[in-house]
C-alpha positions as CSV (number, residue, x, y, z in Angstrom):
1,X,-190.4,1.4,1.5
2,X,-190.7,-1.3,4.3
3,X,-190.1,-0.1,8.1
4,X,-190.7,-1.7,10.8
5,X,-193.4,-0.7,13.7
6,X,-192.1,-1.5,17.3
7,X,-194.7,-1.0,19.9
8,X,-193.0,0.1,23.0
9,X,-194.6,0.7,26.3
10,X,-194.5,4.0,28.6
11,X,-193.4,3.7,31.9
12,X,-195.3,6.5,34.7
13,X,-190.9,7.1,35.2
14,X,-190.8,8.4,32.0
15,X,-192.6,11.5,32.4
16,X,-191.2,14.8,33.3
17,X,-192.2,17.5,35.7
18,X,-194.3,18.8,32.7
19,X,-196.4,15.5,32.2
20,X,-194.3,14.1,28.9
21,X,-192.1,11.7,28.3
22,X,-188.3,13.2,29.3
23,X,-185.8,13.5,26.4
24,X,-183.6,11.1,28.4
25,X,-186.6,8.8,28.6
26,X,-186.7,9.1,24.6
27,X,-183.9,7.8,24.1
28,X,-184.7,5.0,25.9
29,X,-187.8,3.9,23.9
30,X,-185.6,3.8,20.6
31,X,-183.2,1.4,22.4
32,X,-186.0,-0.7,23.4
33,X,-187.4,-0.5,19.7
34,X,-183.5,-1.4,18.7
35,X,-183.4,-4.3,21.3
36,X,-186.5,-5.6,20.3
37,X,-185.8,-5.5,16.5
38,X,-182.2,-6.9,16.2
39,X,-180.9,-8.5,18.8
40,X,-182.2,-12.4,18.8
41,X,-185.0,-13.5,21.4
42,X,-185.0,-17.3,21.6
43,X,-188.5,-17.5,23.2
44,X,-190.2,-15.7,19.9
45,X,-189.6,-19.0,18.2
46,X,-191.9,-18.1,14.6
47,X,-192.9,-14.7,16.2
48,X,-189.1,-13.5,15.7
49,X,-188.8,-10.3,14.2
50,X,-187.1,-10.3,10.8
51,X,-183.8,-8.6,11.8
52,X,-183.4,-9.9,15.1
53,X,-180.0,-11.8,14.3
54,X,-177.3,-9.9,16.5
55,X,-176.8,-13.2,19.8
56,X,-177.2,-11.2,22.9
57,X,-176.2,-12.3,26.8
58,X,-172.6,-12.8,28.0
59,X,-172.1,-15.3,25.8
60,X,-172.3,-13.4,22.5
61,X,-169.3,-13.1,20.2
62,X,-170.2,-10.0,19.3
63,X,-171.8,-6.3,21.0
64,X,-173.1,-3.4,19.5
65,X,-172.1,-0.1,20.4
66,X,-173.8,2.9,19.9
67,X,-171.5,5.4,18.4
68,X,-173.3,8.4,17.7
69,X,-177.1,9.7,18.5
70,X,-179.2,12.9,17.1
71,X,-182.7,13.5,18.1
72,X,-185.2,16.1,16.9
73,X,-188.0,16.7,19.3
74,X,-190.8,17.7,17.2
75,X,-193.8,17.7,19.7
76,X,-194.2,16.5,23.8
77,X,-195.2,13.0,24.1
78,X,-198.0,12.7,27.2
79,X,-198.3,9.6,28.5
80,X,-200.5,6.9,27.4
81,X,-201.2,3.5,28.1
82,X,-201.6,2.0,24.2
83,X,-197.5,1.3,23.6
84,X,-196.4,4.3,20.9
85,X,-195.2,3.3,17.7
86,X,-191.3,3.5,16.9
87,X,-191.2,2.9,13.1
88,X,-187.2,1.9,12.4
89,X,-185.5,1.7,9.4
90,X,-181.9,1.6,8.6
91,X,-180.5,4.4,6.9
92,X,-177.0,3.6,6.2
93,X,-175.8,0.0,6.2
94,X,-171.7,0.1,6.0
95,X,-169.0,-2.7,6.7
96,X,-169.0,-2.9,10.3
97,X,-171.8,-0.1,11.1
98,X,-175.7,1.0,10.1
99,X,-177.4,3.9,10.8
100,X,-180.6,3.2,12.3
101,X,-183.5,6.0,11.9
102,X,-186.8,6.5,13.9
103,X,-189.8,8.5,14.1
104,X,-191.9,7.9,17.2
105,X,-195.9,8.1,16.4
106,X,-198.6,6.9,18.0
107,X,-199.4,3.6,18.6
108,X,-202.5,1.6,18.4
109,X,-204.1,-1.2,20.5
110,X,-202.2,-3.6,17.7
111,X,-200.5,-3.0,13.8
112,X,-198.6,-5.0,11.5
113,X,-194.6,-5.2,12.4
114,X,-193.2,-3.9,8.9
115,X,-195.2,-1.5,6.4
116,X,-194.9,1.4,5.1
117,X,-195.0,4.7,7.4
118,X,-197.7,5.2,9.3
119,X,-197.7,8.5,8.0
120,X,-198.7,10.6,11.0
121,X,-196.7,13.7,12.6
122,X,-194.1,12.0,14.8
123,X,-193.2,13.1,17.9
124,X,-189.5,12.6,17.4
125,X,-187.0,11.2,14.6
126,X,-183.9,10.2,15.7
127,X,-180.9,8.4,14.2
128,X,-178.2,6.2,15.7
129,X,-175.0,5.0,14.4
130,X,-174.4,1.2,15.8
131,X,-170.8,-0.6,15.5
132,X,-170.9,-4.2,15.4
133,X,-168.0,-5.1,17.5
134,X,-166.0,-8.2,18.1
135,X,-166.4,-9.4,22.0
136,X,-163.3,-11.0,22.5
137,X,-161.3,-8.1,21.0
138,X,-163.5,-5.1,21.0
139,X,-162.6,-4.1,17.2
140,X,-164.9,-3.2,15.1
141,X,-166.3,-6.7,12.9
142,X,-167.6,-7.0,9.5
143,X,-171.2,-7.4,9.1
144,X,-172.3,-10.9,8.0
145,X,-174.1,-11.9,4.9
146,X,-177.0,-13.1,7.3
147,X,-176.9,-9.8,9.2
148,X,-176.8,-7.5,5.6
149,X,-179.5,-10.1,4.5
150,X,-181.7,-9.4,6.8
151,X,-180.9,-5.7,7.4
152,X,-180.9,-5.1,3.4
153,X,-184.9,-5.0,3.2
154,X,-185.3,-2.6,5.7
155,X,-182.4,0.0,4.2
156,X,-184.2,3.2,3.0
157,X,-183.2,6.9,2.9
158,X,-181.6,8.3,6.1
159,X,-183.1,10.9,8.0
160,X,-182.6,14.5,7.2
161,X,-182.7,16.8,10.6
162,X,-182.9,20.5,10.8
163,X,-180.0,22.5,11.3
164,X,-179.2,25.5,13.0
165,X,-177.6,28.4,11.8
C-alpha cells in the first residue's frame, strides 16, 4: 500500500492554552496536506506531486468542496519545529467524490513523499469526503480519467474510527 507523506509545518498559533496543537488547528494541517497533494502548483515543475491535478485560483473550472469531516484524536500534538508527517491516502474514490484518510505522525528533518506507513502511533486519523464540483454551475462533476489515474495508485482501505455507544 502506497501513501503519501506530506510534511506540514506548525505554526506557534496552533497551539492551545495547554501547549498542543488545537483540534481546530488539526484540521487545518490536513487541508494543507490536501492542498499540497492535489491541487496543481505550477512552480513544482518535476517536483510536482503525483496527484496534484485539481487547477486552482479563480480561474479554475472546477472547486472542491469538503463535504463531510471525522477526526479521532488519539494523543496531544506539542509543538515542534521539524514539519509532522500527514500520511494521505484515498479511501473511497466514487464518480464525483473520494474519501481522503489521514494519520498525522511525526515528521523527520526529510522522508520520501509516497511509501508505505510510517508505521508509528499517530496522533490523529481523520477522513474527509471531497466533491469535485463544476465552477460555473456548482453541481457536482465527474471525475476525470486523468484525476482517477492519478488518484487510483493511492486508493487503499478507508479508515475505520471508534464509535461510541
Amino acid at each position: 500500500m502506497t501513501r503519501l507523506h506530506v510534511p506540514v509545518s506548525l505554526r506557534w498559533s496552533d497551539l492551545d492554552a495547554y501547549a498542543h496543537v488545537n483540534n481546530v488547528e488539526m484540521f487545518r494541517l490536513l487541508e494543507d496536506a490536501r492542498i499540497t497533494a492535489f491541487w496543481t502548483h505550477p512552480e513544482a515543475g518535476e517536483d510536482a506531486w503525483p496527484t496534484a491535478v485539481l487547477e486552482t485560483g479563480p480561474a479554475a473550472t472546477s472547486h472542491t468542496l469538503v463535504a463531510r469531516q471525522e477526526i479521532e484524536y488519539l494523543r496531544p500534538l506539542g509543538f515542534t519545529r521539524t514539519p509532522v508527517r500527514v500520511e494521505l491516502w484515498i479511501g473511497h474514490l466514487g464518480g464525483a467524490s473520494l474519501e481522503v484518510c489521514y494519520e498525522v505522525h511525526d515528521g523527520a528533518a526529510r522522508f520520501e513523499r509516497t511509501g508505505p506507513t510510517s508505521g508509528g502511533a499517530p496522533y490523529a486519523k481523520a477522513s474527509t469526503t471531497i466533491v469535485v464540483v463544476d465552477a460555473a454551475t456548482g453541481a457536482p462533476r465527474r471525475i476525470t480519467e486523468v484525476e482517477r489515474a492519478a488518484w487510483e495508485p493511492f486508493v487503499e482501505e478507508p479508515l475505520a474510527f471508534r464509535r461510541r455507544r
